[in-house]
Every structure is written in C-alpha cells, then in structure tokens.
C-alpha positions in Angstrom: 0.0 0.0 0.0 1.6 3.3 -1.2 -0.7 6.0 -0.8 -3.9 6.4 1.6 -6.7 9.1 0.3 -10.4 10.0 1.4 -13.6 9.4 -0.1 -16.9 11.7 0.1 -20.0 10.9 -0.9 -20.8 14.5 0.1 -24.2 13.8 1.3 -26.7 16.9 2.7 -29.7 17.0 4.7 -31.4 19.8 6.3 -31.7 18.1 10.0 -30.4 19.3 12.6 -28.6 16.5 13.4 -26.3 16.8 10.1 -22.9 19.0 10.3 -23.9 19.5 6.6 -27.2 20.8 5.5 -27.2 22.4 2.3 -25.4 21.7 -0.5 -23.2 24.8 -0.3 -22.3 23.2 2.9 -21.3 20.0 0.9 -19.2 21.8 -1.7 -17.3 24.3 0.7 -16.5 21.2 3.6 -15.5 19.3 0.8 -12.7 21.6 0.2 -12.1 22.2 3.5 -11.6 18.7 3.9 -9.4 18.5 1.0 -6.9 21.0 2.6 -7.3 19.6 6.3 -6.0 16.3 4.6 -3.4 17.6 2.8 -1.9 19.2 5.8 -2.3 15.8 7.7 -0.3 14.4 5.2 -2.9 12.5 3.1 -2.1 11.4 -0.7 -5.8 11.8 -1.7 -9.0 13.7 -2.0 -12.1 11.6 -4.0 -15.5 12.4 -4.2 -18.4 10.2 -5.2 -20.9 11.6 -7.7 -24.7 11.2 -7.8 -27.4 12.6 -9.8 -31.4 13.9 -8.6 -29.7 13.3 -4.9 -28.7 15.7 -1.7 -25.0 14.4 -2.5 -22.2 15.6 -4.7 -23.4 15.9 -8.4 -21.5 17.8 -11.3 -17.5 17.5 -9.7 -15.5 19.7 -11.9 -16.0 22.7 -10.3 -15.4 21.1 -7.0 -12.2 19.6 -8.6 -10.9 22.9 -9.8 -11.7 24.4 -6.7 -9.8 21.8 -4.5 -7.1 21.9 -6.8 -6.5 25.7 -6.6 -6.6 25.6 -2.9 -4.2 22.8 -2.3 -0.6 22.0 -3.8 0.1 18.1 -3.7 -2.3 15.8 -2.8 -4.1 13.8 -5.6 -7.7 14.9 -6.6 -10.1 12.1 -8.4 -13.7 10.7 -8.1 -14.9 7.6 -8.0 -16.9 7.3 -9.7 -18.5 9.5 -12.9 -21.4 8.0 -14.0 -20.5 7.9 -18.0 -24.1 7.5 -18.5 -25.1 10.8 -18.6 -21.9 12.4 -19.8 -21.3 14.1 -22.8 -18.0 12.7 -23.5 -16.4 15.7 -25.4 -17.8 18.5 -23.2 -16.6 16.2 -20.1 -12.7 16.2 -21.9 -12.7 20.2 -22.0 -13.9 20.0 -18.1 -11.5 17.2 -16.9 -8.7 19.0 -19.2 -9.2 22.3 -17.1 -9.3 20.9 -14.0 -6.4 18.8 -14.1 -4.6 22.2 -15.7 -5.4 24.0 -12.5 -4.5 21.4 -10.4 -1.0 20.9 -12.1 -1.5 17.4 -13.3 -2.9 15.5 -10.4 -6.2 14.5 -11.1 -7.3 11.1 -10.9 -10.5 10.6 -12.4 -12.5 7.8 -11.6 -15.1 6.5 -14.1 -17.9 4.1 -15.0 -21.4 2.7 -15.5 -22.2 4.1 -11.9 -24.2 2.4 -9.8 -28.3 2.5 -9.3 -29.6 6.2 -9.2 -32.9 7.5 -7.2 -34.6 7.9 -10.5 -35.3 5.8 -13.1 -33.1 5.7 -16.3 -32.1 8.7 -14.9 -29.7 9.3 -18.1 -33.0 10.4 -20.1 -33.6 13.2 -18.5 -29.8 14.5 -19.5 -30.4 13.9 -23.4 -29.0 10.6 -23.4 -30.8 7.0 -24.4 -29.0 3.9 -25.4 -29.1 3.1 -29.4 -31.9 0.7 -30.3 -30.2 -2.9 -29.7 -28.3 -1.9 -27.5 -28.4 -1.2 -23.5 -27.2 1.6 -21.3 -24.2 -0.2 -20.1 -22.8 -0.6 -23.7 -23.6 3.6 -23.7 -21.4 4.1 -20.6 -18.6 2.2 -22.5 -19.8 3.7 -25.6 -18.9 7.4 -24.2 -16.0 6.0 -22.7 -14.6 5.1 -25.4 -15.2 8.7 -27.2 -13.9 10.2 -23.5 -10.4 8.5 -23.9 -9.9 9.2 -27.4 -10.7 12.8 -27.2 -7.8 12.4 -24.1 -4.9 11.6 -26.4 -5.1 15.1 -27.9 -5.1 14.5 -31.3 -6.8 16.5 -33.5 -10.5 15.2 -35.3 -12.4 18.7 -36.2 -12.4 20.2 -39.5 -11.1 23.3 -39.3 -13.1 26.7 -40.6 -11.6 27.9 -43.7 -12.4 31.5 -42.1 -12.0 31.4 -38.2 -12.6 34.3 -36.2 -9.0 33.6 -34.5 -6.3 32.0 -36.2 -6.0 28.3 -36.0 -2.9 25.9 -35.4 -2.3 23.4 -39.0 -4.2 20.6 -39.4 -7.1 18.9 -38.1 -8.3 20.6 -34.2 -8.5 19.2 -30.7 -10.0 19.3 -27.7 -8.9 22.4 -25.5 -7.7 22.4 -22.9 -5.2 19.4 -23.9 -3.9 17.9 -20.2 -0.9 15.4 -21.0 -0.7 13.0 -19.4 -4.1 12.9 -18.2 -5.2 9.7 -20.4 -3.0 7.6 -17.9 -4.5 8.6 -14.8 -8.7 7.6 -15.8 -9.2 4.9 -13.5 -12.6 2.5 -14.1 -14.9 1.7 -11.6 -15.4 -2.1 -11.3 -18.1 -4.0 -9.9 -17.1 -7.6 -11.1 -14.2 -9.6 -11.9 -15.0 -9.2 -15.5 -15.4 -5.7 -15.8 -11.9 -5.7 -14.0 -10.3 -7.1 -17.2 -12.4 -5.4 -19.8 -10.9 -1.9 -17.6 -7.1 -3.7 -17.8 -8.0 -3.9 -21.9 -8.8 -0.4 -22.4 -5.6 0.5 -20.6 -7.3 2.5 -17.5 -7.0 1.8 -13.9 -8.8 -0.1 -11.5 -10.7 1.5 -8.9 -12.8 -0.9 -6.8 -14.9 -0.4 -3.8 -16.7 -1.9 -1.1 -19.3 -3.7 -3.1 -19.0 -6.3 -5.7 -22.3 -7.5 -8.2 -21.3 -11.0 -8.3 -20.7 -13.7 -4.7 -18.4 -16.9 -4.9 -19.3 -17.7 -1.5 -15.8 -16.8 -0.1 -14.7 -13.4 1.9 -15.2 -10.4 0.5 -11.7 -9.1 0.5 -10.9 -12.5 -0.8 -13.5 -11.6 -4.0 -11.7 -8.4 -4.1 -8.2 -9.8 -4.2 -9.0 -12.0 -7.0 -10.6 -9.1 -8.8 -7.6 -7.2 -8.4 -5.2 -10.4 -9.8 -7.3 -10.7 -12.9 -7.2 -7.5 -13.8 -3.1 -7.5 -13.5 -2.9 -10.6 -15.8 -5.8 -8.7 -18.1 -3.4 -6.0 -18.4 -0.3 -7.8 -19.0 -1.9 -9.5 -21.4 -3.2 -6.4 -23.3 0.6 -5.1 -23.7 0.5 -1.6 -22.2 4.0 -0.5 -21.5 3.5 1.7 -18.0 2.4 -0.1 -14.7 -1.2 -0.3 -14.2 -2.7 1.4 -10.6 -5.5 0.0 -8.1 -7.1 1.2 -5.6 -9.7 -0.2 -2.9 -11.7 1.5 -0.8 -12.6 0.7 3.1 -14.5 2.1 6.1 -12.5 2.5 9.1 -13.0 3.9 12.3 -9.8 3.8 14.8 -11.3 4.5 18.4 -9.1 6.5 20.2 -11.5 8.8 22.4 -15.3 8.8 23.6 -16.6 10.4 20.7 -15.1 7.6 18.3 -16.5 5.1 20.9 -20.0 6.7 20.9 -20.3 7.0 16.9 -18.4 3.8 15.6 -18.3 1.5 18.8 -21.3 -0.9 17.2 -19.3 -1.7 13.7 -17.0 -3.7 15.5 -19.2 -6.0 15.0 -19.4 -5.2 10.7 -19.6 -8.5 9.0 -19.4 -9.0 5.3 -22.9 -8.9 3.7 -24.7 -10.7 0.9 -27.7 -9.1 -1.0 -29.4 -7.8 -4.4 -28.1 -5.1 -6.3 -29.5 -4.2 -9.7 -31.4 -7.7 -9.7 -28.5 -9.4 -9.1 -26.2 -11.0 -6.3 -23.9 -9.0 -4.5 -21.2 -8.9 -1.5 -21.1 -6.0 0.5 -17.6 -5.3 2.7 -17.5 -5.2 6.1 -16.6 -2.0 8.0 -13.2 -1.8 10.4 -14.1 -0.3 13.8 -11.8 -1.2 17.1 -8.6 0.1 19.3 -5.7 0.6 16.3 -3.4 -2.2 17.4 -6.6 -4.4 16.5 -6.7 -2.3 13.9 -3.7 -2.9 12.0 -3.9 -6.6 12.8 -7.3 -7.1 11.4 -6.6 -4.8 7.7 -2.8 -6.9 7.7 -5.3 -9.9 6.7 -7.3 -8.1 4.2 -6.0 -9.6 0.7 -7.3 -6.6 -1.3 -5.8 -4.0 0.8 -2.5 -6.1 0.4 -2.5 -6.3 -3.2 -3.6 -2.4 -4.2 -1.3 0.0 -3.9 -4.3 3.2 -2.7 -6.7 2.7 -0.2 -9.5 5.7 0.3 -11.0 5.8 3.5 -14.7 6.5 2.5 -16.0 9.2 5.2 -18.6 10.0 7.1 -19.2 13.8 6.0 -22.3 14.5 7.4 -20.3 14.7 10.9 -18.5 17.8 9.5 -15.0 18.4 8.7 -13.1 18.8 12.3 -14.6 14.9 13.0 -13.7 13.6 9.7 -9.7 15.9 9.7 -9.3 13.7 13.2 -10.6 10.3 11.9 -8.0 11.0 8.9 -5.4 12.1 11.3 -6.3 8.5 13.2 -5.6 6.4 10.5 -2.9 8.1 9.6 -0.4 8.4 13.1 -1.9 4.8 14.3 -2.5 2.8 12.5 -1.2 3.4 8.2 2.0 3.2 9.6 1.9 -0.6 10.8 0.4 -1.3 7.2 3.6 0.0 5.8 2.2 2.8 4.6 5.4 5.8 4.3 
C-alpha cells in the first residue's frame, strides 16, 4: 500500500442532526476537507458523484476548486457516472481541472451504480441506441472520452476562423498530457476488471462487488484485483497499471469515536441484491488501532492495491472527519507499511 486518500460521498440534509445541510455546505466542507487532509499528510482527495440526490453531483468545479486551494495531494472521483456524460464536453472539463490542479487529477469512471430515479440518463439527453443497453452507452462514451484524451486532432477546421487556427485537423482544448493515464474505471465484477485492464485505465474498486463466490469479500476483491493484473499484461501496455480499494474505518481512540463507531466492531461482510442481481457487500473496520492494523494486515485486497481511500462519514462535518483522517494516519497506516 503506497498512498492512503479520502472518499466523500458529500451527502446533505437539512436536519439538525447533520454538520452538513445544504449543498453549499457540501461543496465548501469538501474543500475544507481536501486541505485539512493535505496538511495531515494525506495522498488523496475523492469524491463520489450522484445525480437527482442531496449528495455531490457535477464534480469539476469542486475539482478545480480543491485543486487551486491545495498544492500536492491527488484529486479524483470515484466514480462518474459515464451515462449521462457528454463525452467531449466532459474532456474540455477534466482538461481544465487537471490544468489548474497541475496534473494530479485522478479521475474515476464508470457505468455508476443504481440512481434515485429511473433511467435517470433520459432526463440528460442521453438513451442507449436501439439494440443496444445503457451499459454498452457508458462504454460507448467511454470510449469517445479517452480518445478525445490523447489530444489529437479530429475537427475540420473553418476555412475563415474568427482567431487563427494551429495546421491541421483541431482538438479538444484544454489538452492535459498525461491525463489519459490517470482515468481509473470503476469495477463492480471480476469481469469488468479485465475489460478496464483492456482499455488501458486503472482499477478502482470499492466496497461492493455485483457477483458472490461464497468466499470473503476481500478475498473476491483480491482475485478481482489479480485478474485485472494478468488482463493487463496480457493487453501489452508498456506503463504499470494502478488499483485502488476502498474501506471504512474507524480507529477509536477517544469517547466520541466510541460513541459514533463502537457498534461496527461488529461489521460483518454482507450478501444481497443489487441491480437484480447478487452482491457482497464489505464489512466496516471499527476497534482500538493495534486491533486495527492486525485485522486490515489480513485483508487480501488491501494487500494487493497500492491506494486505499477511506470513505468518510461527511455528514459529521470536517473537524470529525480531519481527526478520523489524522487516526488512520499516526496509528494505524504506519503498521500497514504505509510511508
């Protein structure tokens, strides 16, 4: 394990009991979370993205604002629902983002995962083609999404341009290099691991998988993790491929840890239905950080990627979540072999 990040779901409601009731609270704690963990010493800030919700929805103005605020730590999602993406527009967005951030965005993608509405992708302009399905239009935009990345030029040039225009056929603007190698896919199955390894992106994989073998889920995850390092050897890309896992963890250290996260000691792995389908959900680490560090030293998954994001609880505002960071990182990252 080489680097150790956070992820926000950046949800919002107005109760009272919620540090974060608005969505201009969501936004501005996001960022404030973003610098609090890069002064901690954190290698990541990700946020999850969710349409027709009280969460985080359109990230690249939260991306460009986190990255002009802070100086090194990586900024990503995880994940961008390709579904309702136009795949061009989305280039010019992630290009000026990672820009502003000076090349360290990390830009988690995919099919997404069930929405509060109903084919909610309609409503943005977007339907599959007839024959076809919505997770072939994810892959579909994908595909456009990473072309439009390698920053060569496809549009036919006016003859009489207001401005003067570079030779040849034009690209997307702004052009990010670089950027192409640092889309990472979100996977939910061991097969969507490899097609991801194919198309050269990197694996990001959380704490649900659509598919159950019966065994543990870091286990699952672990073999996940292999397949898509064979798929990708196998495909011939010349640079080293990057995974990252994600995990909830709660180090108690004081009363207030005790009082919030004391019951998911217990956290067991969980089997359910997701989309119609099987799934296994990941437990939740919760316990004194000596047990801690014992407990994740058996988990396969975290052993094998080389990022884990700590998915946060938000909604307990940004002085909790800069301490549960801080917790994970002075007791118990270090025993993992993490710096």
């Amino acid at each position: 394990m080489k680097k150790i990040g956070f992820l926000s779901f950046g949800h919002w409601t107005p109760s009272p009991q919620s540090q974060t009731r608005s969505a201009s609270d969501a936004l501005l704690q996001s960022i404030d979370l973003a610098v609090a963990a890069e002064e901690l010493g954190a290698d990541g800030a990700y946020f999850r993205v969710h349409h027709f919700a009280r969460q985080l929805s359109a990230p690249f103005p939260l991306l460009a604002a986190v990255g002009a605020r802070t100086s090194r730590i990586e900024i990503g999602t995880g994940v961008i629902d390709m579904r309702y993406e136009n795949p061009l527009y989305m280039a010019e967005d992630a290009g000026g983002a990672d820009v502003i951030s000076g090349g360290r965005l990390q830009l988690g993608i995919s099919r997404g995962s069930p929405e509060q509405v109903i084919d909610g992708f309609r409503y943005f302009g977007y339907a599959p083609a007839e024959g076809s399905d919505h997770m072939a239009m994810a892959r579909e935009h994908t595909e456009v999404f990473l072309e439009a990345l390698k920053g060569e030029g496809f549009a036919q040039p006016n003859p009489r341009p207001m401005f003067p225009n570079p030779p040849g056929l034009l690209r997307i603007e702004p052009y990010s290099a670089g950027l192409r190698d640092r889309i990472w896919w979100g996977a939910g199955s061991r097969a969507t691991a490899e097609w991801a390894a194919g198309q050269g992106m990197n694996l990001m994989s959380s704490t649900l998988l659509t598919e159950d073998t019966g065994v543990p889920f870091h286990q699952l995850q672990a073999e996940q993790i292999q397949r898509f390092r064979d798929a990708w050897k196998a495909a011939g890309h010349e640079r080293e491929p990057r995974v990252s896992v994600s995990r909830s963890i709660f180090p108690i250290v004081n009363a207030m840890d005790r009082a919030y996260f004391g019951q998911e000691a217990k956290s067991q792995d969980q089997v359910g239905y997701l989309d119609t389908g099987v799934a296994r959900f990941g437990k939740s680490y919760a316990g004194e950080p000596e047990q801690l560090v014992k407990e994740l030293a058996d988990d396969e998954a975290i052993a094998a990627a080389d990022t884990l994001l700590l998915t946060v609880p938000n909604q307990l505002g940004v002085d909790y979540n800069a301490h549960l960071l801080d917790s994970v990182l002075t007791h118990v990252a270090p025993g993992l072999g993490w710096r």
